[in-house]
NUFI-984304 format. One line per field, with one value per residue: chain; residue number from 0; residue in three letters; x negated, y negated, z of N, C-alpha, C in turn. Coordinates in Angstrom, 2 decimals. Example, Ala and Ser with C-alpha at 12.3 -4.5 7.8 and 13.67 -1.06 7.14 Angstrom:
% NUFI-984304
kette: [A | A]
nr: [0 | 1]
rest: [ALA | SER]
n_xx: [-13.19 | -12.85]
n_yy: [5.69 | 2.25]
n_zz: [7.80 | 7.08]
ca_xx: [-12.30 | -13.67]
ca_yy: [4.50 | 1.06]
ca_zz: [7.80 | 7.14]
c_xx: [-13.20 | -12.90]
c_yy: [3.30 | -0.03]
c_zz: [7.80 | 7.87]
This chain:
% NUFI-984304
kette: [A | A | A | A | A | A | A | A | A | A | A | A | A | A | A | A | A | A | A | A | A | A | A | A | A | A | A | A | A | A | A | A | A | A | A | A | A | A | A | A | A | A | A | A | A | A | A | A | A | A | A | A | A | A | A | A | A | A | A | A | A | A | A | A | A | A | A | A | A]
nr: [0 | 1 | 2 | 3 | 4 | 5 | 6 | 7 | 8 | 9 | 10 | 11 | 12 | 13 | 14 | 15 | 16 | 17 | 18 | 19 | 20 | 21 | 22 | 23 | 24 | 25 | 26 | 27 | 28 | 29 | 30 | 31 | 32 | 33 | 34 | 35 | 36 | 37 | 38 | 39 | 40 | 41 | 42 | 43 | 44 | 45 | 46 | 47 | 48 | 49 | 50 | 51 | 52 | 53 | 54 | 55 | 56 | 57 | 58 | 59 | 60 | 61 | 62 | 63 | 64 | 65 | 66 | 67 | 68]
rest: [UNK | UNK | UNK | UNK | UNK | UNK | UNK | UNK | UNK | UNK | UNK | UNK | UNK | UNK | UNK | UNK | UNK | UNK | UNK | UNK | UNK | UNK | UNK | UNK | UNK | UNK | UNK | UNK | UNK | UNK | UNK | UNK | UNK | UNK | UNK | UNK | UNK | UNK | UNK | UNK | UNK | UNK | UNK | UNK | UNK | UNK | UNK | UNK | UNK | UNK | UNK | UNK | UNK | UNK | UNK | UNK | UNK | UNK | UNK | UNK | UNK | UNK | UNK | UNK | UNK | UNK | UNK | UNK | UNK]
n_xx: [-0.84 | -0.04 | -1.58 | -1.32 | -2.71 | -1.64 | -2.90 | -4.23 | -8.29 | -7.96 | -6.48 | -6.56 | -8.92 | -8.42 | -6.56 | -8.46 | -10.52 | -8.20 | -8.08 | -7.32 | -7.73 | -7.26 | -6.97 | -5.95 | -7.69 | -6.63 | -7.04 | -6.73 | -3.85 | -1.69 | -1.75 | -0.86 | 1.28 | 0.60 | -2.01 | 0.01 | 2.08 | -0.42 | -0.66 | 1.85 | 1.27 | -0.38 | -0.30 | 0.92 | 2.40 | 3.41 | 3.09 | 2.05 | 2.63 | 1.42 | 3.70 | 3.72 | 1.93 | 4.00 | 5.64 | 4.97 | 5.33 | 8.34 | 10.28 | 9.60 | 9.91 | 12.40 | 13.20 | 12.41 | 13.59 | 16.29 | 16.29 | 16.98 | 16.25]
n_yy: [1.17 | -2.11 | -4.99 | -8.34 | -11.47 | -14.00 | -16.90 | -18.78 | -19.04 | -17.14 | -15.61 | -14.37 | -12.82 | -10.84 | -9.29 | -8.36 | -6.80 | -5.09 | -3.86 | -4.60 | -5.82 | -7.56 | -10.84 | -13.91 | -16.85 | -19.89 | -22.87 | -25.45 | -26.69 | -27.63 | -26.61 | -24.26 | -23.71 | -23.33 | -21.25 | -18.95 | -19.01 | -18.24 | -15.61 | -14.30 | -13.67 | -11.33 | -8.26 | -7.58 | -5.19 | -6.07 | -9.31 | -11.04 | -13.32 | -16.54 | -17.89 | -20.76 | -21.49 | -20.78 | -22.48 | -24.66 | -23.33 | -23.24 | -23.54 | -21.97 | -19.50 | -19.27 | -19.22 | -16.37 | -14.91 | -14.95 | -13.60 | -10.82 | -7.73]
n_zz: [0.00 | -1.01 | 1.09 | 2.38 | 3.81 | 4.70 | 6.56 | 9.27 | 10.34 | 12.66 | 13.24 | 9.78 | 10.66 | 13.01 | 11.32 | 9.47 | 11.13 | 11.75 | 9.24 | 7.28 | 4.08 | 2.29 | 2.39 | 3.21 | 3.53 | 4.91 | 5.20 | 4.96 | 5.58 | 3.81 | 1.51 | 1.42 | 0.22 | -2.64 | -2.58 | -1.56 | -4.09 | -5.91 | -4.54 | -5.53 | -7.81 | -8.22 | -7.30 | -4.77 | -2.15 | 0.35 | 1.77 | 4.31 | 6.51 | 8.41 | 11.00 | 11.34 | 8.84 | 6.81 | 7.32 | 6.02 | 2.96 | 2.76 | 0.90 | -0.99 | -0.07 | 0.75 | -2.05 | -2.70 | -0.45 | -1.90 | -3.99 | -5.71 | -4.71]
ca_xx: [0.00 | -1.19 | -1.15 | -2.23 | -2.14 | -2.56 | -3.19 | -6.33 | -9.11 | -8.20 | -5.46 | -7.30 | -9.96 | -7.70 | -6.04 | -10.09 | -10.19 | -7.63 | -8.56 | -6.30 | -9.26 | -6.95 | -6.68 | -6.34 | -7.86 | -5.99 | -7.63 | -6.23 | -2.47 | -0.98 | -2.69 | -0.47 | 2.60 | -0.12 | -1.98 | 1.31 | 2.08 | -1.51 | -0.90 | 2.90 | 0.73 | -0.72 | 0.90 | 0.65 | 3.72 | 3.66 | 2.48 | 2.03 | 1.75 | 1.60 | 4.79 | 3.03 | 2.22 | 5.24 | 6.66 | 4.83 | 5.62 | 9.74 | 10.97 | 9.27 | 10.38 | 13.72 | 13.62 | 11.93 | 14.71 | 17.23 | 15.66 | 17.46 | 15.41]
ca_yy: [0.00 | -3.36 | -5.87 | -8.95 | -11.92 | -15.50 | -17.86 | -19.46 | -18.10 | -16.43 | -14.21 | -13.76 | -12.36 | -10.12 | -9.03 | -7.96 | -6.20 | -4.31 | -3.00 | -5.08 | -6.54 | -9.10 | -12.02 | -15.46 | -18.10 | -21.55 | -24.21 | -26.91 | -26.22 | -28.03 | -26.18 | -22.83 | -23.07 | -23.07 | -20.16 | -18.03 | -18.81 | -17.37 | -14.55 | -14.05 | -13.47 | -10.19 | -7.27 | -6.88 | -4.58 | -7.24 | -10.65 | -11.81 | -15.39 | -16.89 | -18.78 | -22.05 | -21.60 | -20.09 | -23.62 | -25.36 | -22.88 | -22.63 | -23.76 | -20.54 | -18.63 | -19.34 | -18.41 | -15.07 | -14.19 | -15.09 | -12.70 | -9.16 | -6.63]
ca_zz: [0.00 | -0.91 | 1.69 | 2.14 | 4.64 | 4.95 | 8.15 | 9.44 | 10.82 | 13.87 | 12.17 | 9.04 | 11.37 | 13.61 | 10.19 | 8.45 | 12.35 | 11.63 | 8.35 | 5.86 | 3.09 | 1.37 | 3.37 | 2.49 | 4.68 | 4.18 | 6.50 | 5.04 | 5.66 | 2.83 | 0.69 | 1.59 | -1.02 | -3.61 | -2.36 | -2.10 | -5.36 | -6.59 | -4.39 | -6.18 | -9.21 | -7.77 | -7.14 | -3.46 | -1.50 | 1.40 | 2.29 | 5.75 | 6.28 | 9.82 | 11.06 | 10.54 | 7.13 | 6.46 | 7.50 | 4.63 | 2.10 | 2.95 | -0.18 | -2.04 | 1.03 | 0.59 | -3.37 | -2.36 | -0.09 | -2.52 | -5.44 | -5.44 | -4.60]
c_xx: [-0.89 | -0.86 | -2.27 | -2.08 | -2.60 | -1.95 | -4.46 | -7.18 | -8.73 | -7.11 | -5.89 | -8.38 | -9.33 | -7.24 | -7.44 | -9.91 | -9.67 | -7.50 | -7.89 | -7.82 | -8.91 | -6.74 | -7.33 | -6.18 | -7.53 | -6.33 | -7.17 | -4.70 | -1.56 | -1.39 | -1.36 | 0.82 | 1.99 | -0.79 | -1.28 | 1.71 | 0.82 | -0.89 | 0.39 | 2.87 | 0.15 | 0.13 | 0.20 | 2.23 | 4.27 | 2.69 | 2.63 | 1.52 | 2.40 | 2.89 | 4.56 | 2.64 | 2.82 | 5.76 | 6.00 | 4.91 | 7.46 | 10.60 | 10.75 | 9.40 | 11.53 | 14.48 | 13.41 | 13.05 | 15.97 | 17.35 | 16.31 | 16.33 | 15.22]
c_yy: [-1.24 | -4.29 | -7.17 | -10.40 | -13.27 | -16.33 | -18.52 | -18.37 | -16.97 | -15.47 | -14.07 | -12.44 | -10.91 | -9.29 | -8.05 | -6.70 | -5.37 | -3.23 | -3.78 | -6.04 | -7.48 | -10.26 | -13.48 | -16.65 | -19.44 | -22.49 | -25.37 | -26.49 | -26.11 | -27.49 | -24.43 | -22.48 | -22.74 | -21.46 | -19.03 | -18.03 | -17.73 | -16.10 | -13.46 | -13.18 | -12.20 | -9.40 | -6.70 | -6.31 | -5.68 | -8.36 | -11.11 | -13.10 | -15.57 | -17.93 | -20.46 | -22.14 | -21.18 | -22.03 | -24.58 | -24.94 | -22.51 | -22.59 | -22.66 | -19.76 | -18.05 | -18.63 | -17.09 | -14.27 | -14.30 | -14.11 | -11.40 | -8.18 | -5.63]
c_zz: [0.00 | -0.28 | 1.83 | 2.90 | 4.66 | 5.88 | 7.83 | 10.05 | 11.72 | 13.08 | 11.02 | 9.85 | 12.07 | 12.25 | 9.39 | 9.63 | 12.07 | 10.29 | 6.77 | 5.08 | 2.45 | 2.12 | 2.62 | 3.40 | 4.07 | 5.70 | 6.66 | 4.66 | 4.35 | 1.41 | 0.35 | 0.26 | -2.04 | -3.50 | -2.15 | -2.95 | -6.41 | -6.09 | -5.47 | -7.01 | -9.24 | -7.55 | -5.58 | -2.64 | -0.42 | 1.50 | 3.43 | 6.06 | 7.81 | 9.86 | 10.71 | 9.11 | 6.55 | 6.24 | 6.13 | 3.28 | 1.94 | 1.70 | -1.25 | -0.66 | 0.73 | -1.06 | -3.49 | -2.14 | -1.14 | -4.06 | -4.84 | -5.50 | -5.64]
């Protein structure tokens, strides 16, 4: 399964830790709807994004959930 996770450091880090290898460190916050878009572009099974950068990406959150499975 391909997973793959983006936060900042300290949960990137915890995330490597635990064995997951895709991780996408976003430092500069505003930065995160962009980088979820790249990741979109991949074919990963899940994406884990920290509740904080969740909050600057909501608007492609929201179209996500709204896509039929």
């Amino acid at each position: 399964m391909n997973i793959c996770v983006i936060g900042d450091k300290d949960m990137t880090t915890g995330f490597r830790l635990a064995g997951v290898t895709a991780v996408a460190r976003v430092d500069k916050i505003n930065d995160t709807p962009q980088v979820l878009e790249e990741l979109l572009q991949k074919e990963y099974d899940i994406i884990i994004i920290s509740e904080n950068h969740a909050s600057y990406a909501d608007e492609q959150i929201r179209k996500l959930r709204s896509k039929p499975h």
